[in-house]
Each structure stands twice: as structure tokens, then as C-alpha cells.
DOTI-20479 format. One record per residue (C-alpha): residue number from 1; x, y, z. Coordinates in Angstrom, 2 decimals. Example, Ala and Ser with C-alpha at 12.3 -4.5 7.8 and 13.67 -1.06 7.14 Angstrom:
   zaba         X         Y         Z
      1     12.30     -4.50      7.80
      2     13.67     -1.06      7.14
***
This chain:
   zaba         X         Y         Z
      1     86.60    113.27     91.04
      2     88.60    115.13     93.53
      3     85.20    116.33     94.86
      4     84.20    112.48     96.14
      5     87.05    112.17     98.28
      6     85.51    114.23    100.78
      7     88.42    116.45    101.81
      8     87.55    119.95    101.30
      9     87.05    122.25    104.68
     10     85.77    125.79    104.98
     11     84.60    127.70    108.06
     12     82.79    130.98    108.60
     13     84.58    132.14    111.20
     14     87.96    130.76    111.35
     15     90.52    130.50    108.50
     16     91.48    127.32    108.16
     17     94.31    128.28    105.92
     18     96.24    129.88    108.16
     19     98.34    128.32    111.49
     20     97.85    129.51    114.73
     21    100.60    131.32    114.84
     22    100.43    132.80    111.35
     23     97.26    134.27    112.50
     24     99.02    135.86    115.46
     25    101.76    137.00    114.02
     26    100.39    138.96    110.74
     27     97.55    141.20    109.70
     28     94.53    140.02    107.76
     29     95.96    142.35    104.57
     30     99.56    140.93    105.14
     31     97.69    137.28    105.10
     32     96.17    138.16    101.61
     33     99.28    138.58    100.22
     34     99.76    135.38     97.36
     35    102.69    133.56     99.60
     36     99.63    133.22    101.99
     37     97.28    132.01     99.76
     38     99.06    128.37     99.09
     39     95.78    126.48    101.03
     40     92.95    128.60     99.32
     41     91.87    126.55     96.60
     42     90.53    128.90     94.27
     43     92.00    129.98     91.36
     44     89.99    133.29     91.57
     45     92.39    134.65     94.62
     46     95.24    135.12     92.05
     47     92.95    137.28     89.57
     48     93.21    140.41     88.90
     49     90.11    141.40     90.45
     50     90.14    141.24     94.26
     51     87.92    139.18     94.96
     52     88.76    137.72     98.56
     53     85.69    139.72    100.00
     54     83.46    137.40     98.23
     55     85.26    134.19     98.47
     56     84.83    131.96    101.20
     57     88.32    130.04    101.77
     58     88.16    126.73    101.02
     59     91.11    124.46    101.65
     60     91.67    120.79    100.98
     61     92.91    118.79    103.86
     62     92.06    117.49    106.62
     63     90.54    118.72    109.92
     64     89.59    116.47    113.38
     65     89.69    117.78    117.07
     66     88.72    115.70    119.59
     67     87.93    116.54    123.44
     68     89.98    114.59    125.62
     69     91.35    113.73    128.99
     70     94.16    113.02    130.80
     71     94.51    113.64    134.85
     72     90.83    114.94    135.04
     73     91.78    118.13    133.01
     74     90.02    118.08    129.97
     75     90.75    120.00    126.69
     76     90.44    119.76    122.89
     77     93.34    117.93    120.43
     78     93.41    117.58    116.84
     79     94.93    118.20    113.58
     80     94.58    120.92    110.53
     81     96.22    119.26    107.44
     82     96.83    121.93    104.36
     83     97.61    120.69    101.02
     84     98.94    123.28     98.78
     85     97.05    123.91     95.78
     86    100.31    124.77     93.57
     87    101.40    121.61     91.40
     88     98.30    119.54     91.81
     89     97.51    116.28     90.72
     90     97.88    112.79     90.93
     91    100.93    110.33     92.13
     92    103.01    109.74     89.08
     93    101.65    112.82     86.92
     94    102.58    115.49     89.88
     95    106.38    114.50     91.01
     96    109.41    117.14     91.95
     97    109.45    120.48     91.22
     98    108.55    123.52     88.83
     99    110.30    126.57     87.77
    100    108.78    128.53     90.40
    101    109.94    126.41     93.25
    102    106.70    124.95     94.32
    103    107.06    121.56     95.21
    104    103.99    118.36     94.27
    105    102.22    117.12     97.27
    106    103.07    119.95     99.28
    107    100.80    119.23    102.78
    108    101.41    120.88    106.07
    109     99.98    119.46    108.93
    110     98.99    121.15    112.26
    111     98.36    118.98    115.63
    112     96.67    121.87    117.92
    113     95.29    121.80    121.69
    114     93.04    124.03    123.12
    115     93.36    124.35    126.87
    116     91.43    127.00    128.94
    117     93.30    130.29    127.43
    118     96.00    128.69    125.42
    119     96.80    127.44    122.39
    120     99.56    125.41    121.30
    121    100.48    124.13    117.87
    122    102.88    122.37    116.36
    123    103.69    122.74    112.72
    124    105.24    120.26    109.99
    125    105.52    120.17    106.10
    126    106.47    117.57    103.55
    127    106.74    117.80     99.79
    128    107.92    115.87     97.10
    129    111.70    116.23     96.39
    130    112.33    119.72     95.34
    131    114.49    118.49     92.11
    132    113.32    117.84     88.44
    133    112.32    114.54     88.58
    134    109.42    111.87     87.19
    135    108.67    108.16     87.25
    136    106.74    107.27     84.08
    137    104.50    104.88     84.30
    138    104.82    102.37     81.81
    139    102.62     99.25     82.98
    140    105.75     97.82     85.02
    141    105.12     98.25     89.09
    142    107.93     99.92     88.79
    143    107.92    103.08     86.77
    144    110.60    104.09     84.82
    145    113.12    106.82     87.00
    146    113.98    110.36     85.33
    147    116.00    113.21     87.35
    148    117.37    115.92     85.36
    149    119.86    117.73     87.71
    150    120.43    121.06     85.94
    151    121.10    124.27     86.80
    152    117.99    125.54     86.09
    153    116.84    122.99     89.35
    154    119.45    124.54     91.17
    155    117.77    127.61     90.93
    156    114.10    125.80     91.17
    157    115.30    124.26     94.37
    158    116.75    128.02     96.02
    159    113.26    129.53     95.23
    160    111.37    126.62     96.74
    161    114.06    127.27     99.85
    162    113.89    130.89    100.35
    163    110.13    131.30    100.10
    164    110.12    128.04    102.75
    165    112.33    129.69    104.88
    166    110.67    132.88    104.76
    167    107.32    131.12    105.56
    168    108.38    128.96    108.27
    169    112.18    129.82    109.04
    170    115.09    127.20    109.14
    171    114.67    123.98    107.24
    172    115.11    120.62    109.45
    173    115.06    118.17    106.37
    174    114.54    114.62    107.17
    175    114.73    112.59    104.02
    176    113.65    109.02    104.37
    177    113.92    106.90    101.46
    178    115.88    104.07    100.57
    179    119.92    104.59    100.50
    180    119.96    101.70     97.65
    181    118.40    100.08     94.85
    182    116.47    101.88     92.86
    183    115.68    105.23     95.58
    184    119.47    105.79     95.17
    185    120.00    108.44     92.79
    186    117.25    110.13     94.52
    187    118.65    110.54     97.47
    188    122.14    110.93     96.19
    189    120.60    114.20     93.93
    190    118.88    115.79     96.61
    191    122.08    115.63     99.02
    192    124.03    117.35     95.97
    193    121.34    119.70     95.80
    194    121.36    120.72     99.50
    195    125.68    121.13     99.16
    196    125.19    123.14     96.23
    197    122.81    125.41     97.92
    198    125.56    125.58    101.04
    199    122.68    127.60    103.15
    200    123.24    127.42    106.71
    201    119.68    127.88    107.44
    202    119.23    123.85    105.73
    203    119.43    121.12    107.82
    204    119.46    117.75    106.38
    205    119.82    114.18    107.54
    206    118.56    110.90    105.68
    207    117.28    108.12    107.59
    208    116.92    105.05    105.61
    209    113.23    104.46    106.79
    210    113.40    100.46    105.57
    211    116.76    100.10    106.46
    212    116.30    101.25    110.13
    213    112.87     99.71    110.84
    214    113.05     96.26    108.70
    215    111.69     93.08    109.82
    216    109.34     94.90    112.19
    217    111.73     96.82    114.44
    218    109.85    100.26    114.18
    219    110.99    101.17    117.77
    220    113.92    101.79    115.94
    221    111.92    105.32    114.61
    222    113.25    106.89    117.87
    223    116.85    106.88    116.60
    224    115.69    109.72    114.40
    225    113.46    110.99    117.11
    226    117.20    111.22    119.64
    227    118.98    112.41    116.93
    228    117.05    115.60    116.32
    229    115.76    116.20    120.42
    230    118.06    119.63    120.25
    231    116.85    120.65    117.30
    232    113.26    120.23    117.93
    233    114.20    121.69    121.51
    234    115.85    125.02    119.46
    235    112.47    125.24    117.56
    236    110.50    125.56    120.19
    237    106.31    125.72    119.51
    238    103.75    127.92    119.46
    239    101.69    129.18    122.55
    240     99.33    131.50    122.02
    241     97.60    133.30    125.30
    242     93.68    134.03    123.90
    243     92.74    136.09    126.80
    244     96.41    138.44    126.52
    245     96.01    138.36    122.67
    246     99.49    137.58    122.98
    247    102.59    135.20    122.14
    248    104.04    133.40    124.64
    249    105.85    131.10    122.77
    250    106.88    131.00    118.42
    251    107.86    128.05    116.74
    252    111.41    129.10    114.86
    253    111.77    126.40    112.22
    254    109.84    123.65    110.39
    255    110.35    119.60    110.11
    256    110.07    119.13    106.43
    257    110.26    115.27    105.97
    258    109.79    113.85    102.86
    259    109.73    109.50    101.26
    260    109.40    108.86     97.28
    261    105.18    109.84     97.76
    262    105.28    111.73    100.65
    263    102.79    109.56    102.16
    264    103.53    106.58    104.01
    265    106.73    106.82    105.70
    266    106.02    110.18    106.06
    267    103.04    110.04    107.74
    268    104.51    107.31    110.61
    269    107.35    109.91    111.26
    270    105.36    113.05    111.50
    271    102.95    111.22    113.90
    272    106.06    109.99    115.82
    273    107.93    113.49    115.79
    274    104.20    115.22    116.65
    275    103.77    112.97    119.97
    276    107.18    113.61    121.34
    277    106.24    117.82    121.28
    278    102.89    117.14    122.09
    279    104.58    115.85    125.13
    280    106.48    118.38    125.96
    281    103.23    120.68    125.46
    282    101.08    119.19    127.84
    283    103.52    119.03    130.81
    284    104.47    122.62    130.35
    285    100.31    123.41    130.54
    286    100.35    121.10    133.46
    287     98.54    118.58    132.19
    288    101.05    116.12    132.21
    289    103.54    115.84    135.50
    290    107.02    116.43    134.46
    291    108.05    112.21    135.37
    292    104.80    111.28    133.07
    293    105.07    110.05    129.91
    294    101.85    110.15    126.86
    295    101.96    106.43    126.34
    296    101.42    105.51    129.87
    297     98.14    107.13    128.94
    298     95.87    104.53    127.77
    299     92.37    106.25    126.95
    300     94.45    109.24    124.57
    301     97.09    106.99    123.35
    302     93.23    104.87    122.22
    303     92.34    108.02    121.01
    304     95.69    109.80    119.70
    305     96.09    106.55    116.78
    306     92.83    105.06    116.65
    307     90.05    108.00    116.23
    308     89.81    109.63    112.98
    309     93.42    111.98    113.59
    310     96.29    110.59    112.70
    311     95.63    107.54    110.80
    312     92.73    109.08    109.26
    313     94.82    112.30    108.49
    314     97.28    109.87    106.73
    315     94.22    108.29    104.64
    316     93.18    111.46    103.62
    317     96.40    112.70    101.95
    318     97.12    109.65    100.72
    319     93.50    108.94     98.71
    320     93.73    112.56     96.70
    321     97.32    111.63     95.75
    322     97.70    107.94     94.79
    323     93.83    106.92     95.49
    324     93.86    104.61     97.67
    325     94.76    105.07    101.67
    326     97.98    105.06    103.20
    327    100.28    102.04    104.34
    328    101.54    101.58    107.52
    329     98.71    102.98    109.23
    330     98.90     99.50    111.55
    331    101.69    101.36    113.02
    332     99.85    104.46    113.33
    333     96.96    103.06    115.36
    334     98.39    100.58    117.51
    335    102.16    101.28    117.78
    336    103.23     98.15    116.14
    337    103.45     96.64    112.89
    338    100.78     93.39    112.35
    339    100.38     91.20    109.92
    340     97.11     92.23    109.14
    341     98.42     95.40    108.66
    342    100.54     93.89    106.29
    343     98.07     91.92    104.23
    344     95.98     95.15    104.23
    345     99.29     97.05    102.69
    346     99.51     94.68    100.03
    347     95.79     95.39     98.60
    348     96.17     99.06     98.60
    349     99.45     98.61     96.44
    350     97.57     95.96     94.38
    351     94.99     98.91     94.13
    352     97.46    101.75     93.62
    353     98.42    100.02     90.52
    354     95.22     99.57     88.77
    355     94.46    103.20     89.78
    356     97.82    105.22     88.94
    357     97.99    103.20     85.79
    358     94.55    103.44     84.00
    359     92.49    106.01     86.24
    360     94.79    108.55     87.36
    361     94.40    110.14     83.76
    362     91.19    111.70     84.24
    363     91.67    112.23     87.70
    364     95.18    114.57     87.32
    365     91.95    116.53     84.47
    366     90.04    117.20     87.74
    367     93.02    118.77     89.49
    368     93.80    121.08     86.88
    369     90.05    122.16     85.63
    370     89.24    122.66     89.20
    371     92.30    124.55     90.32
    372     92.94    126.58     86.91
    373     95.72    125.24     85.51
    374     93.38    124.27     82.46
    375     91.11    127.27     81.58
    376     88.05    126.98     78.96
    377     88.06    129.46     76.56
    378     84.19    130.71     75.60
    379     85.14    131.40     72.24
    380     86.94    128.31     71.66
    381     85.67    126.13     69.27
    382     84.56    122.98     70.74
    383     86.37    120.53     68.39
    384     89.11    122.61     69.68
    385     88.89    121.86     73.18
    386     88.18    118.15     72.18
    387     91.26    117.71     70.25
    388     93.60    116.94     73.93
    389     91.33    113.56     74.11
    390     93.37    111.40     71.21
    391     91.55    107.88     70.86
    392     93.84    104.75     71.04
    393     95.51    103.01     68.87
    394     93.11     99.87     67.16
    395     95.84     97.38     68.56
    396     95.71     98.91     71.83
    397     91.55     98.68     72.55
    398     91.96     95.48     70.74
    399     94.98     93.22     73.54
    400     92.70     94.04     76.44
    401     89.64     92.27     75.08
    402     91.69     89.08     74.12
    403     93.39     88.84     77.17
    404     90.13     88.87     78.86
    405     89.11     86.35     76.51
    406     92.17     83.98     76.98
    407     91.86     84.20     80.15
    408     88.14     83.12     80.16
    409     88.53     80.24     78.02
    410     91.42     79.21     80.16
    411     89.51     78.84     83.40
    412     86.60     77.77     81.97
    413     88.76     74.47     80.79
    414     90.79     74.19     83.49
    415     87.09     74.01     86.11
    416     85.34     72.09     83.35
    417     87.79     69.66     81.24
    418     84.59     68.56     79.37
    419     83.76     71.82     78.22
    420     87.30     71.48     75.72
    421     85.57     68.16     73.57
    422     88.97     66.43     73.63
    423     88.91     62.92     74.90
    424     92.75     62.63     74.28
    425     94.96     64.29     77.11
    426     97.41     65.38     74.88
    427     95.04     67.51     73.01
    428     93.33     69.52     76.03
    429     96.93     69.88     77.33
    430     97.68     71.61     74.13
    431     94.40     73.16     74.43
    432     95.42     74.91     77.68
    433     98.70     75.60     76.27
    434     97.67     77.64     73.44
    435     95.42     80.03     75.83
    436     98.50     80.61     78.31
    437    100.78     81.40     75.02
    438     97.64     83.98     73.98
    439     97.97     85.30     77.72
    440    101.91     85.39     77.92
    441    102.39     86.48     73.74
    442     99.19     89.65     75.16
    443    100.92     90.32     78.38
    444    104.62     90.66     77.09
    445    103.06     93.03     74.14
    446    101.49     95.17     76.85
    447    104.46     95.48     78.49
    448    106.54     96.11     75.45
    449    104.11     99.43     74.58
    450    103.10     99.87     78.14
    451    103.10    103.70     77.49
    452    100.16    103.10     75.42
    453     97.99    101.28     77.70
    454     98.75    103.91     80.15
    455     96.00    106.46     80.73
    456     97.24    110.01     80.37
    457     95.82    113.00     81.41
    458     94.25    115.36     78.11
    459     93.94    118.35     79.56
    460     97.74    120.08     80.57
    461    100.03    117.91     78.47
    462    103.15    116.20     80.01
    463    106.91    116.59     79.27
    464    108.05    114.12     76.48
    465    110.67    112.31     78.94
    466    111.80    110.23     76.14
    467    113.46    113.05     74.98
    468    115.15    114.09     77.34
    469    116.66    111.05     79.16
    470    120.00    112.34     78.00
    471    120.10    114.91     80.71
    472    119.23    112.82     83.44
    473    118.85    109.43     85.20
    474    116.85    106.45     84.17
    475    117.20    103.80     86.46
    476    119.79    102.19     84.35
    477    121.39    105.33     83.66
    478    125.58    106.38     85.36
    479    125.72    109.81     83.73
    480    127.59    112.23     86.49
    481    125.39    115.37     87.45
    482    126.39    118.60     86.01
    483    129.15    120.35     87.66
    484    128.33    124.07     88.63
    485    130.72    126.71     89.50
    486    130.29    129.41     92.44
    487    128.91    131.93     89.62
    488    126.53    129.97     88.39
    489    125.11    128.77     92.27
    490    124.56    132.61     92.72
***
């Protein structure tokens, strides 16, 4: 299934794995080294055979460049988008973090220009959360909240950290979900987990994304935007002289921004944060006279949120983690929210839904047959290797069928009253009351086992969070986080 989305790149020869400036900066053998190997998605690079002569890297992504214009001086812009092949899978069956410190829906994007013998890029990540954490789905729209703050996530979280910083260099981290309701904990645990930490090379702010930019104000992005100018200033980019072989310029840090999905207020802030540099970029090429401004420019600005880049980059990460594409792209293309936009945001969660709740199952199989984490053993039997697919429960394969049926009878005498064969109004109205009790009595037993009506995946079983809600949050849970002492944040 991952295979149908369409978002797998390779090239013969240019590694698409790799920045621009990674390239630059490091030989091909120090580039084969397994930190380096995060895009390829094979799970041959990591045996013990080398195999990389024979393996073509292929990374899944997305990739768009576009030739453009602005002031008659024409040159190529687009994006490289890297998705990380450690912890794979699907929305609600890939959240947080694993003992090794790699992080679910770990993506970094790219925005590049090509102009006569330069290159510039601009790098950012994002990544789920890097704390223990899960929402199980459960039927409800929405899923039941876990965190287990521990200090064995402590020392998850430093790992993710160091090898980040090692990669990239200092950490800006811009955290954007909600500073209430139920994104609360969240954000309070990954705050504590930053303290804790107490690394000088972490940056972290959290802009309440729905706070700031609710009831359409979304100019309002450029408060974060002003509030990190020196920072992104400090970081610098990277500008890479093809004729000198040389660097003129290195990017010294990373944007790591992060929502609840990494997807969808995400995406609107890395497009937002990538068009300030990329302004910045072009005037110091010359494309771009110092008093000019990229939005006065109406053909790129066309081209910069309409044309299959940034929008389209925010579809494609969004379909191979929750299925469907991303919301908020209104923004993305035009600038400004719509209604349409909105309408359009309310089938894709409709769709989410359906999808994260009874098809994400087999789709988190796909990520782990085709990236390893589920190998098939020749000399297993195969009753063996059938014995992760459990059949339902009768009751279970039974409720949908008579809710279907309820339902049908309940229409069918509501559009045709004659259909019933009750002359008396009291009788049809009791009629049509006894299907709605049949849908209500169906729904509320759905709900009630909702676990069970879930589809799970069958190949790399889950953690049992029902036992271990003790140790963490639920979303009606108070229980203080752990408190760790200096020895144990070593």
C-alpha cells in the first residue's frame, strides 16, 4: 500500500538522500556511515554484507524543481523532502519515540535554487514529539491520550538530541500545538523534557498555532516569523560555489518544528519560515534588489504555493502518514484561509477517520514488511506466520451488519411511509422508533468496545497501553511526572 502513494524517488546520478551541503561537507565513505543512511529505504544498507555498491538509493519523499523567473534572471527552485525510514508507519500506530531516540514521522525538507554556479539550500526537520507517548484509537474522534514520562524517555529524548545535533547542529524547536484542552499535557511534557535536558545547544519556544491564528488571522504566523529573525539570521544557509567546488556559506543549526501529526500546522510554518530565507537568498544572488520583497512577485508567488511544491510537498507527507492530504493547504496556495478551504478540511478529517480507524491496520503491515521491521523466516511454518492475523470476535463482525441494516430499513420508511404497512400513525412512529433504538443501542455498543472494531496492525505487535496507564497520562489522568535527580539526568 505504501507503494500506491507514489512517493518514492531515486536518481542515477545524484543522491537524493543527502543535502547539499552534506554532500559538500563529507566524503562518499563518511556518507555511508548508518547516521547517514536515515533516507535510504532499504533495509539491506544495515546488513552485514555491504551491499551499497549494488543498491540504488531509494528515498521516500518528495521532490519538485521548477524553472522560474523573477527580474529577467531565470533559475531553478524546488524542494527535496526526506522521510526517515526509522519508526515507520501510520498516524496513530507510529507516535513519539523509541529507545534509540528516533523519532515517528521524522521528514526533512529541503527548498533548493540553482542559479548559474551556486547553490543555495535551506534545511528544516520535524518529528513527532520525542517523548513516550500514544493516542489509541478507540472509535471516538478523539483517541484516548497516553505519555509515560520516565526516565528511560529522558534518556530516549538525549539520544534523539545528540545524534540531531550532531547531524544538523543547534536545535531551534518550535512547538506548535495547543496550550489547552486536551494538547496540554503534551506540551507541558515536552517543555519538562527540554529543562531536564538543560542543553544550551536547545532552543525552544511554543507558539499556540490555533491560539495565534484563530478566526482566520493567519498574518498573525509572522509573530513567530519576528520572534526568531536573529536566530534564523545566526544560522545562516548554505551556498555552495559548483565551479570553486567550494563553501561559501554553511547553515549552523536546524528549525525543527513539530504539531500533534507533524503535518498540518507544520507544513504552513515551514512554508512560511522557508519564504522569509528564500528571501534573503535571492537578494544576496542578486536576483532580488535589496528594497524588494517575494510577494510583490506575482508570477513566483503563483508558482511558489500553487505548482506542485509546497502544497503538494504537504500532500505528500501527509497521505503516507494519516492517508489522506494535508489541511490548511488553502493557506499554502493562496496566502489566506477560505472557506472552501475549510469545507475541503472537514472531508479529509471525515476521511482520516474512516482510514486511521479501520484501514490503517494493514497499512502500518506495509511499513514494516517493506522496511524490515517484520522479517519472514523461510523455515517458518506457515501457520506460524499466520497466527499475528486473530479473526474477530462473532459479536464484533456481527454490530456492523445490523447497523447497516437499521439504518436501511430506517430510510427506506422514512422516503416511503407505505413501504412500513401501518395505516395508524402511532404505529409507523413506533416503527421508526424501534430502528433508531437498534442504531443508538449498535452505536453506543461500538463505542463501548471500540478497541475491537479498531483495525490493528498483525505483523509487529503494539504495547498493551491498558497496562500501563499507571505510569502516564490519559486524558483524564493528574498524576505528577517523575521527579529525576542530577545523577540520574547524566
Amino acid at each position: 500500500q505504501p507503494l500506491k502513494n507514489n512517493t518514492f524517488y531515486f536518481s542515477y546520478d545524484y543522491d537524493l538522500t543527502q543535502s547539499v551541503q552534506r554532500q559538500a561537507q563529507f566524503s562518499p565513505e563518511k556518507l555511508s556511515e548508518p547516521s547517514f543512511k536515515r533516507f535510504i529505504c532499504s533495509k539491506l544498507m544495515d546488513a552485514d554484507i555491504d551491499a551499497s555498491d549494488f543498491i540504488l538509493p531509494v528515498m521516500q519523499g518528495f521532490v519538485e524543481l521548477e524553472n522560474v523567473e523573477i527580474n529577467n534572471k531565470k533559475f531553478v527552485w524546488g524542494l527535496i523532502t526526506r522521510r526517515s525510514r526509522h519508526r515507520p508507519g501510520t498516524r496513530y500506530f507510529s507516535r513519539g519515540i523509541d529507545d534509540q531516540g528516533h523519532v515517528s514521522n521524522f521528514v526533512e525538507t529541503e527548498q533548493i535554487v540553482l542559479y548559474q554556479q551556486s547553490v543555495l539550500s535551506y534545511v528544516q526537520t520535524r518529528g513527532s514529539i520525542p517523548v513516550y507517548w500514544a493516542q489509541v484509537i478507540n472509535l471516538k474522534y478523539t483517541p484516548r491520550l497516553w505519555i509515560g514520562e520516565t526516565r528511560k524517555s529522558l534518556a530516549a529524548a538525549r539520544a534523539h538530541f545528540d545524534e540531531q545535533i550532531r547531524i544538523y547542529g543547534p536545535q531551534i524547536l518550535v512547538n506548535l500545538i495547543n496550550k489547552k484542552g486536551y494538547e496540554l499535557p503534551m506540551g507541558q511534557a515536552y517543555a519538562r523534557t527540554v529543562e531536564q535536558l538543560n542543553d544550551p545547544r536547545i532552543y525552544y519556544t511554543h507558539f499556540d498555532f490555533h491560539s495565534e491564528c484563530s478566526k482566520m488571522r493567519w498574518h498573525r504566523i509572522q509573530l513567530l516569523v519576528d520572534q526568531l529573525k536573529d536566530k534564523l539570521a545566526e544560522q545562516s544557509y548554505t551556498c555552495y560555489d559548483v565551479a570553486d567546488k567550494n563553501l561559501k556559506k554553511t547553515q549552523t543549526s536546524v528549525v525543527r518544528s513539530n504539531c500533534m501529526d507533524c503535518l498540518d500546522r507544520t507544513n504552513v510554518v515551514q512554508s512560511t519560515l522557508a519564504r522569509y530565507v528564500l528571501t534573503l537568498q535571492l537578494r544576496e544572488i542578486g536576483i532580488l534588489e535589496p528594497s524588494q520583497k517575494l510577494e510583490d512577485q506575482e508570477n513566483f508567488m503563483h508558482s511558489y504555493r500553487n505548482a506542485v511544491v509546497w502544497a503538494d510537498n504537504a500532500d505528500g507527507v501527509s497521505c503516507v502518514y494519516s492517508g489522506t492530504g494535508a489541511l490548511k493547504t488553502d493557506f499554502t496556495r493562496t496566502g489566506q484561509r477560505t472557506k472552501a478551504g475549510a469545507l475541503k478540511d472537514l472531508q479529509n478529517s471525515i476521511t482520516r477517520y474512516v482510514k486511521n480507524n479501520f484501514l490503517d491496520g494493514n497499512r502500518q503491515d506495509s511499513f514494516d514488511l517493506i522496511l524490515g521491521n517484520f522479517n519472514i523466516q523461510q523455515d517458518q511454518p506457515a501457520s506460524a506466520q499466520k497466527a499475528a492475523y486473530t479473526e474477530k470476535p462473532l459479536r464484533v463482525r456481527v454490530v456492523p451488519y445490523i447497523l447497516a441494516f437499521a439504518l436501511f430499513m430506517l430510510l427506506t420508511n422514512i422516503l416511503h411511509p407505505s413501504y412500513s404497512g401501518f395505516k395508524s400513525y402511532a404505529a409507523y412512529f413506533l416503527l421508526l422508533l424501534f430502528w433508531v433504538s437498534v442504531l443508538i443501542s449498535g452505536v453506543r455498543f461500538a463505542l463501548k468496545h471500540g478497541d475491537d472494531f479498531v483495525q490493528w496492525p498483525s505483523l509487529v505487535k503494539l504495547p498493551s497501553y491498558d497496562n500501563v496507564f499507571e505510569v502516564g497520562y490519559t486524558e483524564k489522568g493528574s498524576m505528577a511526572p517523575p521527579e529525576l535527580s542530577k545523577d540520574e539526568l547524566l
